[in-house]
DRENVEXFI-871609 format. One line per field, with one value per residue (C-alpha): x negated, y negated, z. Coordinates in Angstrom, 2 decimals. Layout:
<recs>
xx (X / ...) $
yy (Y / ...) $
zz (Z / ...) $
</recs>
This chain:
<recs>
xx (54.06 / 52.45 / 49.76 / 47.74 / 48.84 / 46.40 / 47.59 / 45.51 / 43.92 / 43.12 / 39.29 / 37.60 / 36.58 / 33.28 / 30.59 / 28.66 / 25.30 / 27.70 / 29.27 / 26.09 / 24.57 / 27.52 / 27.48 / 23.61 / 24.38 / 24.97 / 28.36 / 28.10 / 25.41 / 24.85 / 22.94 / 20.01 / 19.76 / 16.30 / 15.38 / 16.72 / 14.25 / 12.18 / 12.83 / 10.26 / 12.00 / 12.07 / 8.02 / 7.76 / 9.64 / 7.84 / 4.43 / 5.73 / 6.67 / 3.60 / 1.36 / 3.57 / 3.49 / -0.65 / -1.71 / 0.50 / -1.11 / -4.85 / -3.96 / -2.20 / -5.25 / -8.32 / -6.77 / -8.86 / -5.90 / -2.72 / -3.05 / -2.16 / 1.66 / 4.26 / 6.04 / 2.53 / 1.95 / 5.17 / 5.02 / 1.74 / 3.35 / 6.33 / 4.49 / 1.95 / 5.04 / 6.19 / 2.77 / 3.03 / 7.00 / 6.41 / 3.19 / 4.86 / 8.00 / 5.39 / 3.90 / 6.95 / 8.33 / 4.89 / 6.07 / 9.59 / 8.61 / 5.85 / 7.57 / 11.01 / 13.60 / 15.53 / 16.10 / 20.29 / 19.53 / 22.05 / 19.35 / 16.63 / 18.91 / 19.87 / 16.69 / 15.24 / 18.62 / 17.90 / 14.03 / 14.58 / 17.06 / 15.23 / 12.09 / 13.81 / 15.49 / 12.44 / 10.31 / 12.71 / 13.48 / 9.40 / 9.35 / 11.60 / 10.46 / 6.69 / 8.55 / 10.01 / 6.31 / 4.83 / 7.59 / 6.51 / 3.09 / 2.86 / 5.97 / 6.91 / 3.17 / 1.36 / -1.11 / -2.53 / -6.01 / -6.61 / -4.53 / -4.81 / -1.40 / -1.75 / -2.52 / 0.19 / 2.31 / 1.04 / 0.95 / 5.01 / 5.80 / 4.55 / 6.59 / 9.78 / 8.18 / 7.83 / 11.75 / 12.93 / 11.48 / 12.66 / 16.17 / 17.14 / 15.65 / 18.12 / 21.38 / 20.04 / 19.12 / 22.48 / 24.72 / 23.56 / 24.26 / 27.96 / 28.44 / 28.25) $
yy (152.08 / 149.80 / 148.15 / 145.49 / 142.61 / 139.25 / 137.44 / 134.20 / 133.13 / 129.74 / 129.03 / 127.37 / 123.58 / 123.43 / 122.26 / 118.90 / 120.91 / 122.91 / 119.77 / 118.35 / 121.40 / 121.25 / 118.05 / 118.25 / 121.35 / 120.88 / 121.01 / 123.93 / 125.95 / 127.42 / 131.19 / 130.90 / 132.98 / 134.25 / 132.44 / 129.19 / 126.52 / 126.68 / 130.07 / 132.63 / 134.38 / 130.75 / 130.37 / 134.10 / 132.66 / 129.49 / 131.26 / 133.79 / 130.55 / 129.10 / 131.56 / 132.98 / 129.56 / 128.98 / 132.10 / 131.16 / 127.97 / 129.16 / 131.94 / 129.55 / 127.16 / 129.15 / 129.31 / 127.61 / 127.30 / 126.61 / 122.55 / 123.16 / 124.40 / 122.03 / 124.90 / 125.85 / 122.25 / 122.22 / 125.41 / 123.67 / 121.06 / 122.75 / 124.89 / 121.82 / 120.48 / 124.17 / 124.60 / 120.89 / 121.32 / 125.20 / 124.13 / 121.31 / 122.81 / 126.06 / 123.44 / 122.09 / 125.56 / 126.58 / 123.10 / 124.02 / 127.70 / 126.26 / 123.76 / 126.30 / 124.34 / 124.61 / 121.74 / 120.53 / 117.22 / 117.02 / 114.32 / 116.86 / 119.89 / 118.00 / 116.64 / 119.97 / 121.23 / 119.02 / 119.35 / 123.02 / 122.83 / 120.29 / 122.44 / 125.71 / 124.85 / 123.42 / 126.60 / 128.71 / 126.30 / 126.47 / 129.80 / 130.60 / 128.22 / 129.98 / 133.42 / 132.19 / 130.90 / 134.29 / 136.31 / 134.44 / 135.01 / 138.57 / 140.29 / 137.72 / 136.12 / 139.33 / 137.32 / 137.79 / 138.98 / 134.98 / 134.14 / 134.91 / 136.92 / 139.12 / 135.83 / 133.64 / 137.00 / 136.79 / 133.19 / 133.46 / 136.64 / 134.57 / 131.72 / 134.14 / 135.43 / 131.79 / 131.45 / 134.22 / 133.37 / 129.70 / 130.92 / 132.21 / 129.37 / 126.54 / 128.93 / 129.08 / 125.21 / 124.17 / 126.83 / 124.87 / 121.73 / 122.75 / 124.24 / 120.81) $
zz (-218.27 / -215.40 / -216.08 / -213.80 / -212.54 / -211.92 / -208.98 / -208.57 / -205.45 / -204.33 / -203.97 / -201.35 / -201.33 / -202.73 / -199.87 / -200.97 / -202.02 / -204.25 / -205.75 / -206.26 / -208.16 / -210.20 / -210.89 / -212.09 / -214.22 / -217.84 / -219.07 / -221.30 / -222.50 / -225.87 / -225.29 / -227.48 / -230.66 / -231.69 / -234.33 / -232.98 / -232.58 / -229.56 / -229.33 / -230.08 / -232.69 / -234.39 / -233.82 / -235.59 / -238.57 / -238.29 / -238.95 / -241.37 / -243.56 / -243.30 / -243.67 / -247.10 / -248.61 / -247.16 / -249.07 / -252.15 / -252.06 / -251.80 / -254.76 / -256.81 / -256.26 / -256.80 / -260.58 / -262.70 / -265.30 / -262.92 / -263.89 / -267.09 / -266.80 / -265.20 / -263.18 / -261.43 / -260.21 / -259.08 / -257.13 / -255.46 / -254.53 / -253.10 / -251.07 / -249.60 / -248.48 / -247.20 / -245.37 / -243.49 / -242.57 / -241.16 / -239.18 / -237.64 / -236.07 / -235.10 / -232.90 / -231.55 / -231.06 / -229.27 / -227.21 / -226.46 / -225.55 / -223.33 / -221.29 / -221.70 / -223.36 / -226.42 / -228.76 / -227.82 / -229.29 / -232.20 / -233.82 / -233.68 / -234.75 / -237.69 / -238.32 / -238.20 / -240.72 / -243.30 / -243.89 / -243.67 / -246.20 / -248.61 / -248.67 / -248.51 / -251.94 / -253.19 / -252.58 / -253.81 / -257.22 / -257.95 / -257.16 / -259.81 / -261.95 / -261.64 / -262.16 / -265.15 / -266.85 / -265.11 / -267.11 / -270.49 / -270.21 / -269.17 / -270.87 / -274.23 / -274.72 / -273.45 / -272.96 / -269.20 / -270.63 / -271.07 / -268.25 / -264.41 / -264.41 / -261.37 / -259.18 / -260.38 / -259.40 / -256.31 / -255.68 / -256.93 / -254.91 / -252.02 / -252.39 / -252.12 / -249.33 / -247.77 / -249.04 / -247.63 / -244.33 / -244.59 / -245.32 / -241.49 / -240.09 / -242.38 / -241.70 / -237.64 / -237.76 / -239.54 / -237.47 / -234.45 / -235.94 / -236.85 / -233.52 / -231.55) $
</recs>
């Protein structure tokens, strides 16, 4: 059985505007993924982050009660932090997308790793944490007719929400890192 054969040819000097493009070009170029940052799929998750943790935080907070259990602050706070982090790289994707370039800066990809993965693994640790009190109340206390159950099931559900958002963005963030 034949099959093809390559046979290499020589190519032709390069001109001096073609050695200068290629001088100017970048070595290598990684394709973006969606979902990167500075990429519009990473704005989408951006805002989906934010606005999960932003409406956990205003349920959680228009509890009267919510001060009084440890895992409730916590959640709070976790998602504060969630809601500051999210908005800021929204606006710096909005940036990147505007001007139309990526982030290749390993000091800003693992910048951008890190703070996704601390507050990733805090919202999801609170989270639980407020599923765990939620459980207690409702199902072992039965005791949501003195307590605001349904919103700190909502508050909670949103903070997995916010997590599950966050999620893509660390493994994206912290595949780009690796890849350099």
């Amino acid at each position: 059985m034949a099959g093809p054969s390559v046979h290499p040819i020589e190519a032709p000097p390069m001109t001096a505007t073609e050695n200068a493009n290629a001088n100017a070009m970048p070595r290598h170029s990684l394709k973006d993924t969606q979902g990167m940052p500075g990429t519009l799929g990473g704005f989408i998750l951006r805002s989906l982050q934010f606005a999960f943790a932003l409406i956990s935080l205003s349920v959680m907070a228009s509890t009267s009660d919510f001060p009084t259990v440890t895992a409730f602050r916590y959640l709070v706070a976790a998602v504060s932090l969630q809601c500051l982090w999210s908005l800021s790289l929204a606006i710096a994707d909005v940036y990147a997308i505007l001007i139309k370039r990526g982030f290749r800066n390993s000091r800003v990809s693992s910048l951008f790793s890190i703070g996704d993965g601390i507050t990733s693994t805090l919202t999801f640790s609170a989270a639980c944490a407020s599923a765990g009190i939620t459980v207690l109340i409702g199902n072992d206390l039965n005791d949501c007719s003195q307590n605001h159950c349904s919103r700190f099931e909502t508050a909670t559900a949103m903070a997995f929400m916010s997590w599950f958002a966050a999620s893509p963005s660390f493994i994206l963030n912290f595949w780009t890192l690796a890849s350099k």
